[in-house]
Gaussian input, Z-matrix of N, CA and C with variables (Angstrom, degrees):
# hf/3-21g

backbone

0 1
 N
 C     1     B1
 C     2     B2     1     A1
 N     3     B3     2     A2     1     D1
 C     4     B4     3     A3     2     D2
 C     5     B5     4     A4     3     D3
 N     6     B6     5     A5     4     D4
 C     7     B7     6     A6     5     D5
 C     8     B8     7     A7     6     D6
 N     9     B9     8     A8     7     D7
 C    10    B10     9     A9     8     D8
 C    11    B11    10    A10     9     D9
 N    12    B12    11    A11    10    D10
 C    13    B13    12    A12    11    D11
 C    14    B14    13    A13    12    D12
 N    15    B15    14    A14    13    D13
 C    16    B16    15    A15    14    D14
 C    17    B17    16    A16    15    D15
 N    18    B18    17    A17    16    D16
 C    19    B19    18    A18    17    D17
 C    20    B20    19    A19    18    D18
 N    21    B21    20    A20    19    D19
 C    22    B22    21    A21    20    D20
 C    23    B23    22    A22    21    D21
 N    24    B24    23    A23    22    D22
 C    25    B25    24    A24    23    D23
 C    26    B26    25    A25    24    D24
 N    27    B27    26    A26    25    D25
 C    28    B28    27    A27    26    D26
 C    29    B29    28    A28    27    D27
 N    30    B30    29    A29    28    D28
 C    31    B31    30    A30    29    D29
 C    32    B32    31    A31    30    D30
 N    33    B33    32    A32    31    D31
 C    34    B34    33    A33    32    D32
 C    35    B35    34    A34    33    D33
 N    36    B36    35    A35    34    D34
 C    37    B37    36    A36    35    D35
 C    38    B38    37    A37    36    D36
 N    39    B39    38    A38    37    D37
 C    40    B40    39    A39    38    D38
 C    41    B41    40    A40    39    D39
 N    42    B42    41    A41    40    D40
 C    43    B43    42    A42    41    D41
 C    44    B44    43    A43    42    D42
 N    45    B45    44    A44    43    D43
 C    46    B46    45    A45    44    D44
 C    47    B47    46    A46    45    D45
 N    48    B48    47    A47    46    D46
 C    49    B49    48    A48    47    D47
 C    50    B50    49    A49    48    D48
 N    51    B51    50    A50    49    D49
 C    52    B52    51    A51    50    D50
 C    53    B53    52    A52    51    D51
 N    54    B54    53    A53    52    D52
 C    55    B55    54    A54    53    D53
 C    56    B56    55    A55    54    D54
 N    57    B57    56    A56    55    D55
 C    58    B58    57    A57    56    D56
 C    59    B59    58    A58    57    D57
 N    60    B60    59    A59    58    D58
 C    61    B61    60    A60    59    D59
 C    62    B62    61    A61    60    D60
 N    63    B63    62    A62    61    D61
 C    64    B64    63    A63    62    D62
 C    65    B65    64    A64    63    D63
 N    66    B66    65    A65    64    D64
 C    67    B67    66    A66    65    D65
 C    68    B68    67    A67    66    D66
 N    69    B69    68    A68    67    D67
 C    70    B70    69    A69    68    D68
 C    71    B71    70    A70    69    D69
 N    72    B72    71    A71    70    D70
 C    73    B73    72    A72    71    D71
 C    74    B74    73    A73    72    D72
 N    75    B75    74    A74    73    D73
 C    76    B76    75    A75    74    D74
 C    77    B77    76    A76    75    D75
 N    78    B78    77    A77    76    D76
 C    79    B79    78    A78    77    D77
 C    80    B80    79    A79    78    D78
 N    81    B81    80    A80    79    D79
 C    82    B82    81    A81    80    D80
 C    83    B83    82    A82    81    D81
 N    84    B84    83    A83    82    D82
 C    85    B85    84    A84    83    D83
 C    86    B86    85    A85    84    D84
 N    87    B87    86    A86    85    D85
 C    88    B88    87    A87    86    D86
 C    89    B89    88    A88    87    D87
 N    90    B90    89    A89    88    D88
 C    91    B91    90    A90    89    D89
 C    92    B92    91    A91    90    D90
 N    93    B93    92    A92    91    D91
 C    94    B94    93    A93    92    D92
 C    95    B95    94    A94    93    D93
 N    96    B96    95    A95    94    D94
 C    97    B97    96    A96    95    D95
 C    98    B98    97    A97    96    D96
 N    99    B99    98    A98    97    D97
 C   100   B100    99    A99    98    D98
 C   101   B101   100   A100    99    D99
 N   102   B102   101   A101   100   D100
 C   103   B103   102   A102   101   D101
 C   104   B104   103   A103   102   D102
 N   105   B105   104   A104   103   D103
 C   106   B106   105   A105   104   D104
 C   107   B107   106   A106   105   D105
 N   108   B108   107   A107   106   D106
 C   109   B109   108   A108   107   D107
 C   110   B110   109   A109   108   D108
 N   111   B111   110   A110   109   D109
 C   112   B112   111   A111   110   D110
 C   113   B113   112   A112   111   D111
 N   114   B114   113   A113   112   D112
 C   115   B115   114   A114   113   D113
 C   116   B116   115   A115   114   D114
 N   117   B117   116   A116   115   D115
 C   118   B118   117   A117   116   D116
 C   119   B119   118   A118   117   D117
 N   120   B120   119   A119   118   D118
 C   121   B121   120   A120   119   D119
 C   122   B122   121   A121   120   D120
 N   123   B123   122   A122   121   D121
 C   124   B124   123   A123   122   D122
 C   125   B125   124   A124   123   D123
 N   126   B126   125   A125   124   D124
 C   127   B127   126   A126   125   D125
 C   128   B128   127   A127   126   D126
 N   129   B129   128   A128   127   D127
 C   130   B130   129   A129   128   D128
 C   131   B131   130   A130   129   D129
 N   132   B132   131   A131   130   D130
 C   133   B133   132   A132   131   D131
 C   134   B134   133   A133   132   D132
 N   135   B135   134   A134   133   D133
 C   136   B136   135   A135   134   D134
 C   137   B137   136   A136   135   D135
 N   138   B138   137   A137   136   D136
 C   139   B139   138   A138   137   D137
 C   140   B140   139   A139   138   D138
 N   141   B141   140   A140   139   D139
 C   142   B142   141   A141   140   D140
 C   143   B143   142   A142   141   D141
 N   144   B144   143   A143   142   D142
 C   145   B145   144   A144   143   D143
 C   146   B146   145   A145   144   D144
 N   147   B147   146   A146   145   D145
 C   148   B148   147   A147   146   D146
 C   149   B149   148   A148   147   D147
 N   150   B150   149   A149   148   D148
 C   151   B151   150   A150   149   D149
 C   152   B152   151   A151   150   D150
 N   153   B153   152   A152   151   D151
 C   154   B154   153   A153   152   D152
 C   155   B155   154   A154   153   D153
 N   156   B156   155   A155   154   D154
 C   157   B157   156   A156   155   D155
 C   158   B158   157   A157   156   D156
 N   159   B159   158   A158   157   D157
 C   160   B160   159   A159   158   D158
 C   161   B161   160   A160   159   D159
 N   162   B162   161   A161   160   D160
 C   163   B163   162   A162   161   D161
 C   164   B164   163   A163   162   D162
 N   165   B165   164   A164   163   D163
 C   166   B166   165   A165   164   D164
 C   167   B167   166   A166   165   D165
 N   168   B168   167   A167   166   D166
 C   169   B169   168   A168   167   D167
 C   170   B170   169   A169   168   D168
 N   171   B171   170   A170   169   D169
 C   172   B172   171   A171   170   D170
 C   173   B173   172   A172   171   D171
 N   174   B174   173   A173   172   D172
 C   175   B175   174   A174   173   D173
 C   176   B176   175   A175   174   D174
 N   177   B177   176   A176   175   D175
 C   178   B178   177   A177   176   D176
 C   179   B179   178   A178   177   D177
 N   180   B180   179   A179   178   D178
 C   181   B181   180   A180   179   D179
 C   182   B182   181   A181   180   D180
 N   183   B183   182   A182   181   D181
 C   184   B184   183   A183   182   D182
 C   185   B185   184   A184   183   D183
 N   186   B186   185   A185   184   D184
 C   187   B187   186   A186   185   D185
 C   188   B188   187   A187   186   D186
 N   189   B189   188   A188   187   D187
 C   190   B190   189   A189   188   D188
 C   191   B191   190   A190   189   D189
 N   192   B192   191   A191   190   D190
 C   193   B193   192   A192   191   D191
 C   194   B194   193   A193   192   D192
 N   195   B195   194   A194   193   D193
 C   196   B196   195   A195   194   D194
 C   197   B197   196   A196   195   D195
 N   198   B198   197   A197   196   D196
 C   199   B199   198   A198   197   D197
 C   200   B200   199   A199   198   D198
 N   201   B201   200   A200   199   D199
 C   202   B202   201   A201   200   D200
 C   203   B203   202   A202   201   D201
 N   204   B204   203   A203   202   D202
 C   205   B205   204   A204   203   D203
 C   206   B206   205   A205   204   D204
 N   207   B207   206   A206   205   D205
 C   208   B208   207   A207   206   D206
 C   209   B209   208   A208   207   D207
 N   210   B210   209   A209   208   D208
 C   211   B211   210   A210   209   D209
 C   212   B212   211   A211   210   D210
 N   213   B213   212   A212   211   D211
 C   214   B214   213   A213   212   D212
 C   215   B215   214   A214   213   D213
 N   216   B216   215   A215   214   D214
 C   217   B217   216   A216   215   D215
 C   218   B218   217   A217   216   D216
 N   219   B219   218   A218   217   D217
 C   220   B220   219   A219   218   D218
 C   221   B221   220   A220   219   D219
 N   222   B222   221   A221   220   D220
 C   223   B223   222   A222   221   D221
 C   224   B224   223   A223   222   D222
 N   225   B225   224   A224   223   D223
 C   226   B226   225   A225   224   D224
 C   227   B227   226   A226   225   D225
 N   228   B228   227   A227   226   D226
 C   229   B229   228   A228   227   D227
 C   230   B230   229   A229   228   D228
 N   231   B231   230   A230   229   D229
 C   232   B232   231   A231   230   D230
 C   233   B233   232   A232   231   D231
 N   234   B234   233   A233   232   D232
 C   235   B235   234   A234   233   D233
 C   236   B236   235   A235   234   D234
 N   237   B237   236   A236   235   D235
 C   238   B238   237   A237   236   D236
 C   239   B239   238   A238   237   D237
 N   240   B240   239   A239   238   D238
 C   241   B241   240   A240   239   D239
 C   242   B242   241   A241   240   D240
 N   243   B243   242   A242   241   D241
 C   244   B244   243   A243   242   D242
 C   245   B245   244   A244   243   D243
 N   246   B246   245   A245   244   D244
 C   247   B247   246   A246   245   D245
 C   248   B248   247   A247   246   D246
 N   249   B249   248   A248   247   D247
 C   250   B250   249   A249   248   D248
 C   251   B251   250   A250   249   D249
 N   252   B252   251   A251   250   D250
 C   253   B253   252   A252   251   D251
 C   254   B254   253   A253   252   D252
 N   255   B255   254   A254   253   D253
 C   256   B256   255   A255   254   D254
 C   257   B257   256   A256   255   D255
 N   258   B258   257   A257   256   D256
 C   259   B259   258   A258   257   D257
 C   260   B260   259   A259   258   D258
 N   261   B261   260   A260   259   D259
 C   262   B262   261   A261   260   D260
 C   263   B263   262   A262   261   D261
 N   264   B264   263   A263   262   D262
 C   265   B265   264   A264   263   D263
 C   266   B266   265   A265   264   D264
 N   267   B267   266   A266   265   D265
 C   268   B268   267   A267   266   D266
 C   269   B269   268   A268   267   D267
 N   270   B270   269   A269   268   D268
 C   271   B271   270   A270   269   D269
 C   272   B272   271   A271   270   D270
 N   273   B273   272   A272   271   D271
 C   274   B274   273   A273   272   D272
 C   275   B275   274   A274   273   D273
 N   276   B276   275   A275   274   D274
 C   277   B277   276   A276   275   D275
 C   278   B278   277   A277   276   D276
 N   279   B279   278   A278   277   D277
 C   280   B280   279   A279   278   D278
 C   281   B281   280   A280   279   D279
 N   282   B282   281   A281   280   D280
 C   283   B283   282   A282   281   D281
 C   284   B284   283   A283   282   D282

   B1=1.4600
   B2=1.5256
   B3=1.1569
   B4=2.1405
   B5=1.6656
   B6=1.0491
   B7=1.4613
   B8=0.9661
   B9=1.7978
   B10=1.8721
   B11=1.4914
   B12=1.3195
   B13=1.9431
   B14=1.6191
   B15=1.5601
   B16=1.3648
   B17=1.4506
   B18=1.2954
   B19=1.8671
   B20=1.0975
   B21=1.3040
   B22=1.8326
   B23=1.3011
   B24=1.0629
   B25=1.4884
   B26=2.0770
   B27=0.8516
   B28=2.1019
   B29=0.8896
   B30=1.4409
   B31=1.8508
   B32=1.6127
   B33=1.5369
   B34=1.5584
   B35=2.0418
   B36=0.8052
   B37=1.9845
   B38=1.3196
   B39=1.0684
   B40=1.7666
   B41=1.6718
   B42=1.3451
   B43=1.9476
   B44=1.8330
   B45=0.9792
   B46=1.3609
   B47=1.7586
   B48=1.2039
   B49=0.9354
   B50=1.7407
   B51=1.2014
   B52=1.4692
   B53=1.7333
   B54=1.3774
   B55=1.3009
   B56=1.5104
   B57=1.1719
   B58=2.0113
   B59=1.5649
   B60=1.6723
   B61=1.1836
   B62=1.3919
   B63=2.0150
   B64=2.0375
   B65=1.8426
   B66=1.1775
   B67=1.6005
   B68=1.2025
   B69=1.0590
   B70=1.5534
   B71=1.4042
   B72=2.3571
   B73=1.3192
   B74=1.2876
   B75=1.6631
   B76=1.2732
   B77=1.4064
   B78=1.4035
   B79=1.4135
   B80=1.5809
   B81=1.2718
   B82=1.0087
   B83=1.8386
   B84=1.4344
   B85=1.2786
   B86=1.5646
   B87=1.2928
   B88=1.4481
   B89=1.4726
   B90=1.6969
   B91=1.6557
   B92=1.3924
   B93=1.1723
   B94=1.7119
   B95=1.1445
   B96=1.6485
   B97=1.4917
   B98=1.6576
   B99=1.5535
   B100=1.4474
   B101=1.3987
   B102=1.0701
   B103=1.7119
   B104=1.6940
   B105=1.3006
   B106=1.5327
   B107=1.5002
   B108=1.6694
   B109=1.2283
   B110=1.5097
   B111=1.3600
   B112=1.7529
   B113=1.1924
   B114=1.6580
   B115=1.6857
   B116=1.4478
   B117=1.8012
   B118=1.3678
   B119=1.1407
   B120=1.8670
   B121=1.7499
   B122=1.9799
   B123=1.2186
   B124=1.2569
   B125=1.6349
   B126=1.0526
   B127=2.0082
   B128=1.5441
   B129=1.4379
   B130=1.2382
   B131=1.2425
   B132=1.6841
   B133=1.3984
   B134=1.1898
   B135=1.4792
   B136=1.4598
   B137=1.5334
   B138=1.6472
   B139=1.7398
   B140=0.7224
   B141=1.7322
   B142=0.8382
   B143=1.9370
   B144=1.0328
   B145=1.7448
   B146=1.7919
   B147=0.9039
   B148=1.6160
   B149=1.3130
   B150=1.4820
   B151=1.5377
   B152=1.5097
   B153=1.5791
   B154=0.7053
   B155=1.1698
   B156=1.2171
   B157=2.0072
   B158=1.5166
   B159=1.0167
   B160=1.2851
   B161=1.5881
   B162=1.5188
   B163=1.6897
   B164=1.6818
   B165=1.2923
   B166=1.6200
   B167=1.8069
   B168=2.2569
   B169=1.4220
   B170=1.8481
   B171=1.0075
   B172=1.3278
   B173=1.4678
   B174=1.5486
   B175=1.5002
   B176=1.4533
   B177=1.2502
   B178=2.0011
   B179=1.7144
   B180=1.4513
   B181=1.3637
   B182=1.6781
   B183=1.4789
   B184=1.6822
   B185=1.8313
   B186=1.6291
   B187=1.8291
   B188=2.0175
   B189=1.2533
   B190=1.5678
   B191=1.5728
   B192=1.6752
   B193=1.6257
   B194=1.2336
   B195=1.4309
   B196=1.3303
   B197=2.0721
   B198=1.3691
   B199=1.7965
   B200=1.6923
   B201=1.3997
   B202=2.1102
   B203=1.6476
   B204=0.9305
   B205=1.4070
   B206=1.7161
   B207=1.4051
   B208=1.7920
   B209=1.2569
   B210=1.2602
   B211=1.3975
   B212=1.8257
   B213=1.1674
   B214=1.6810
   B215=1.4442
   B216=1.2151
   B217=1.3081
   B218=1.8301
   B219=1.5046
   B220=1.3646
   B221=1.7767
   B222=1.3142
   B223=0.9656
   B224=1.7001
   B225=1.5879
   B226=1.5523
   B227=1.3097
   B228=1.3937
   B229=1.4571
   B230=2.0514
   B231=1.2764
   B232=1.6477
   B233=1.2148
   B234=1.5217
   B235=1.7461
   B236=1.3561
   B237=1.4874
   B238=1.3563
   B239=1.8660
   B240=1.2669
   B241=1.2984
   B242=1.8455
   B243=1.6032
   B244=1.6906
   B245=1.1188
   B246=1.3013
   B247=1.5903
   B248=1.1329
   B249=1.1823
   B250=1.1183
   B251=1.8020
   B252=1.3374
   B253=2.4799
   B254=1.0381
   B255=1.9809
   B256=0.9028
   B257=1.8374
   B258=1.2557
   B259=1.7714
   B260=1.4270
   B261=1.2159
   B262=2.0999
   B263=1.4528
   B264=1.4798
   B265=1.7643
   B266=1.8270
   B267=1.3012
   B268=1.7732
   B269=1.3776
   B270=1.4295
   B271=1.1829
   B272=1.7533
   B273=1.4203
   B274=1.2637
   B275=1.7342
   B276=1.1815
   B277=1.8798
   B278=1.3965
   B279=1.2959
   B280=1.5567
   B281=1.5789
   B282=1.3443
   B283=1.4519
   B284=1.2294
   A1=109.34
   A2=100.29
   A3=111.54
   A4=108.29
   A5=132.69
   A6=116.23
   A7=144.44
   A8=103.68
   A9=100.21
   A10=83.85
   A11=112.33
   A12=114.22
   A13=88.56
   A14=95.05
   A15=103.51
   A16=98.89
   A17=106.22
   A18=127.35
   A19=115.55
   A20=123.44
   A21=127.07
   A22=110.85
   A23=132.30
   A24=131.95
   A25=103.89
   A26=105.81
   A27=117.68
   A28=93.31
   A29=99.87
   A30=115.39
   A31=104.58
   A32=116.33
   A33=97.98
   A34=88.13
   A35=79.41
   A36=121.73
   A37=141.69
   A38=123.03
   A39=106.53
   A40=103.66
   A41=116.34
   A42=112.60
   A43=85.47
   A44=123.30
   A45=150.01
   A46=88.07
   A47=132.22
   A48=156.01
   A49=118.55
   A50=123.30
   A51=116.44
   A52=124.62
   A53=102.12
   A54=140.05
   A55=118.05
   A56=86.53
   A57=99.43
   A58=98.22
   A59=123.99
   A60=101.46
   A61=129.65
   A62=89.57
   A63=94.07
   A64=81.71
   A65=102.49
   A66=153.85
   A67=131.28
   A68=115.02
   A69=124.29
   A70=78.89
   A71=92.82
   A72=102.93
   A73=92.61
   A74=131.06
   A75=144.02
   A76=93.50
   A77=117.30
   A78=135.50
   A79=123.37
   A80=127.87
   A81=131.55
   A82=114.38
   A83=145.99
   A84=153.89
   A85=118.37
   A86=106.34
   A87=118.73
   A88=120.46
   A89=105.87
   A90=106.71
   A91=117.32
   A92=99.56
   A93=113.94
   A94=93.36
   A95=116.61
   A96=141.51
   A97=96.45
   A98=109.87
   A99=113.92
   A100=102.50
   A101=122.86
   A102=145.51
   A103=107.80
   A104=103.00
   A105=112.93
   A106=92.17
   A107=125.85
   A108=116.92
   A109=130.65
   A110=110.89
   A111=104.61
   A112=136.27
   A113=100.86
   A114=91.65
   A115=121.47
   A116=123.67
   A117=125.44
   A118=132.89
   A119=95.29
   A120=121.12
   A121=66.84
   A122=118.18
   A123=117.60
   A124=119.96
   A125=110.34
   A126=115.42
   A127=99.95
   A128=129.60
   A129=125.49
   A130=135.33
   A131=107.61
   A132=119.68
   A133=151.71
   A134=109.81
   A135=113.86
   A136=106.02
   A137=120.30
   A138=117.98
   A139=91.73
   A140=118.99
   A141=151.04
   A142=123.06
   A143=93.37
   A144=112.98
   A145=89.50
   A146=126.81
   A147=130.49
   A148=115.07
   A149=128.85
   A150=114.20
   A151=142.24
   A152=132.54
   A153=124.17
   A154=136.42
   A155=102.53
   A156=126.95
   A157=88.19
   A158=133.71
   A159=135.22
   A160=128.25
   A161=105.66
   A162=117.57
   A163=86.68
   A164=106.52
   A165=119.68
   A166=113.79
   A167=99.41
   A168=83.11
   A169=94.58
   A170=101.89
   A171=103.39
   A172=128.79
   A173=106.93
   A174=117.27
   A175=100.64
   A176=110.09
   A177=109.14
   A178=107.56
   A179=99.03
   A180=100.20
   A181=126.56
   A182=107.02
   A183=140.51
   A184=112.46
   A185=88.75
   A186=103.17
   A187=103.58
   A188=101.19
   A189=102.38
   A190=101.74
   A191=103.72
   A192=105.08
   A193=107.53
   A194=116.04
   A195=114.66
   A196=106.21
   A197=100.24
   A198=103.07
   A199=97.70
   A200=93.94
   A201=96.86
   A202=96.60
   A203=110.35
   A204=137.09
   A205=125.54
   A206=92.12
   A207=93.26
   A208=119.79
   A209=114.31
   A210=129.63
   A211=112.08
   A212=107.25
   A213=114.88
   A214=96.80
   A215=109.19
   A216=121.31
   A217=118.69
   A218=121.06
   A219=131.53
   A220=92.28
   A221=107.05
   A222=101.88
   A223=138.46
   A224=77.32
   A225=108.89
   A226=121.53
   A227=117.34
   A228=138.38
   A229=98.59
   A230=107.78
   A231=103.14
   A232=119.49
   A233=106.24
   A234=91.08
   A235=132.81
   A236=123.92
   A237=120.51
   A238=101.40
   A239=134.75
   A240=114.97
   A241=99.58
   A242=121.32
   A243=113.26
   A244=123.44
   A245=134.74
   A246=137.90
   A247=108.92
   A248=142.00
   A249=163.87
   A250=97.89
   A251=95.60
   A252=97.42
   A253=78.15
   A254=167.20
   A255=148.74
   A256=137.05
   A257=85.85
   A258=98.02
   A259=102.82
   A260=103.52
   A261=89.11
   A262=105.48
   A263=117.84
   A264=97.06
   A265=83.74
   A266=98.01
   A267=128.18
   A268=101.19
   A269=118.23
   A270=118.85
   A271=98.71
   A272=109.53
   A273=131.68
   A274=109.15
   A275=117.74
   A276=111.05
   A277=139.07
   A278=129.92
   A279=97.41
   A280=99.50
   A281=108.86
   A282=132.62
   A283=116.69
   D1=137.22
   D2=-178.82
   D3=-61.45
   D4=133.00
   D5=149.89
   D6=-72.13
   D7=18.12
   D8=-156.42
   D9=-130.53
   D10=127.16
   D11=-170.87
   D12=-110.59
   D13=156.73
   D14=-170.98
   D15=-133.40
   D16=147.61
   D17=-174.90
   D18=-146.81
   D19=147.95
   D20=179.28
   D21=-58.69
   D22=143.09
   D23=-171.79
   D24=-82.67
   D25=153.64
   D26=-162.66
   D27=-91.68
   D28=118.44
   D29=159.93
   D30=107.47
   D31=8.19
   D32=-172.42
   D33=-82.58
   D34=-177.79
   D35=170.69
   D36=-104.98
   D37=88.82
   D38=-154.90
   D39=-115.61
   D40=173.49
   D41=174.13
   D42=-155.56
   D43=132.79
   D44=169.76
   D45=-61.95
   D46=173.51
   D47=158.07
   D48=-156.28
   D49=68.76
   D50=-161.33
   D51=-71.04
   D52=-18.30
   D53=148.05
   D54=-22.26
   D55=-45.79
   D56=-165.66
   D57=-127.25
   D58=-22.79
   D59=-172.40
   D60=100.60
   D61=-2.33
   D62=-161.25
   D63=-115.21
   D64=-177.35
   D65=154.74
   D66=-121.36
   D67=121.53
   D68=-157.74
   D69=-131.02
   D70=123.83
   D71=-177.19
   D72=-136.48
   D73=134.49
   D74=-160.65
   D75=-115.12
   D76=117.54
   D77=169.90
   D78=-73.05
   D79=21.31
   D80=-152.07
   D81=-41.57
   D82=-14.01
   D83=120.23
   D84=-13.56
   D85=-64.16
   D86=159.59
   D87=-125.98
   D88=89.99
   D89=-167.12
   D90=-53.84
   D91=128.27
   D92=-178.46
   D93=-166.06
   D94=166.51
   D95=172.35
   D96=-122.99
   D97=128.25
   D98=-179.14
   D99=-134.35
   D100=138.38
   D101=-170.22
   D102=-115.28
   D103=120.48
   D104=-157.63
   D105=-116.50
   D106=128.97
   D107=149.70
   D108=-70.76
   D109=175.64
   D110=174.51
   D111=-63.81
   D112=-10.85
   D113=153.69
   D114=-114.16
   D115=21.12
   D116=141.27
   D117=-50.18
   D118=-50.39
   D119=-158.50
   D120=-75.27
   D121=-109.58
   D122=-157.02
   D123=-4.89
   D124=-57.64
   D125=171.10
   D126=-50.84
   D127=-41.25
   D128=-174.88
   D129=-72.88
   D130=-42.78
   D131=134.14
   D132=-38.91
   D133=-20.83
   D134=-179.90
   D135=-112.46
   D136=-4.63
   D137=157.63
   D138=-76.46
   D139=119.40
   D140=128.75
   D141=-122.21
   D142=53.99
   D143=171.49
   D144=81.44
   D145=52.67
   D146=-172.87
   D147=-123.64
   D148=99.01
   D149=169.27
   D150=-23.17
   D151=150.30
   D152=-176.70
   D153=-51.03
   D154=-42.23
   D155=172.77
   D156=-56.19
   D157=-91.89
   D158=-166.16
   D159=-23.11
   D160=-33.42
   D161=-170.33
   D162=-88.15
   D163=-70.61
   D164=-165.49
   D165=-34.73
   D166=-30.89
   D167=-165.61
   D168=-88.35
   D169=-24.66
   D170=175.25
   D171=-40.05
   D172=-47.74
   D173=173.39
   D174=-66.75
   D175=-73.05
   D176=174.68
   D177=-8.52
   D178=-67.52
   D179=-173.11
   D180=-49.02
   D181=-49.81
   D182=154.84
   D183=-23.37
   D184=-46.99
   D185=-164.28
   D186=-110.79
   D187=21.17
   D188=-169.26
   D189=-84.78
   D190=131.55
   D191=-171.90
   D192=113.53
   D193=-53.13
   D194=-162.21
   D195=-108.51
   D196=4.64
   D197=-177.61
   D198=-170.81
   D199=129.36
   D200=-173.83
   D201=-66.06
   D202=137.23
   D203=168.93
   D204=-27.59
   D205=-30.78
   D206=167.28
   D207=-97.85
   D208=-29.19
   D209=159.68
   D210=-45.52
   D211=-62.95
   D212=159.35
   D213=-30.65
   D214=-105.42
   D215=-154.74
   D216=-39.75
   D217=-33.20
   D218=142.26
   D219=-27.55
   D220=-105.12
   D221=168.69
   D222=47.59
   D223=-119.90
   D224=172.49
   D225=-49.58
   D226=-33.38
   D227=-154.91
   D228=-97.19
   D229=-43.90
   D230=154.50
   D231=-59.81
   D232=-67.33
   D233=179.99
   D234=-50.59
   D235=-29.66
   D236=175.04
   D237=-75.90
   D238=-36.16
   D239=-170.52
   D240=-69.07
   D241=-37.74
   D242=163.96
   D243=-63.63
   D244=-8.82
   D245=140.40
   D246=-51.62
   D247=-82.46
   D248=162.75
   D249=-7.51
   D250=-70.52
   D251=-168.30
   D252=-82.24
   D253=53.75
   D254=93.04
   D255=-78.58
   D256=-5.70
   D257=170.41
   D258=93.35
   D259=1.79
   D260=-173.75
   D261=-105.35
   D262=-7.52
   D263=168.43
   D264=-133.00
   D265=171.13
   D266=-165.28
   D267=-128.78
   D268=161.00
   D269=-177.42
   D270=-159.80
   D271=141.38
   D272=-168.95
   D273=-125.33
   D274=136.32
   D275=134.80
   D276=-27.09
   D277=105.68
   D278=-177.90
   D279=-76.26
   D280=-178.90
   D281=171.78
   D282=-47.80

């Protein structure tokens, strides 16, 4: 298990777009407008104070069939650290 839990960063802004598939998340900390695909929004959705192992295997599971499983988790594990140097997810110590 990771020690570093990850959560949406406070105060952003978001609008679904189901249309396109995106999430539109407003950084207001560092103003920007950021456009998330369906497997951003999904990584983004599931920080909710949850280790890395935990999100990454989750998506794996999400994307199984259609991408080998380490490849996923590669993956998953970039996009949440570019969440992360974009201001829309946070990351803590656990206990």
């Amino acid at each position: 298990m990771s020690d570093v839990l990850y959560s949406k960063a406070p105060g952003l802004r978001t609008r679904s777009v189901e249309a396109a598939g995106s999430l539109i998340v407003f950084t207001p900390q560092r103003p920007k407008v950021h456009w998330l695909n369906l497997a951003g929004w999904y990584l983004y959705e599931l920080s909710d104070g949850t280790d890395a192992d935990h999100i990454a295997g989750e998506y794996a599971d999400a994307v199984a069939g259609q991408v080998a499983r380490e490849e996923a988790l590669e993956q998953a594990r970039a996009c949440l650290a570019d969440l992360v140097e974009r201001g829309i997810l946070t990351t803590r110590r656990a206990a």
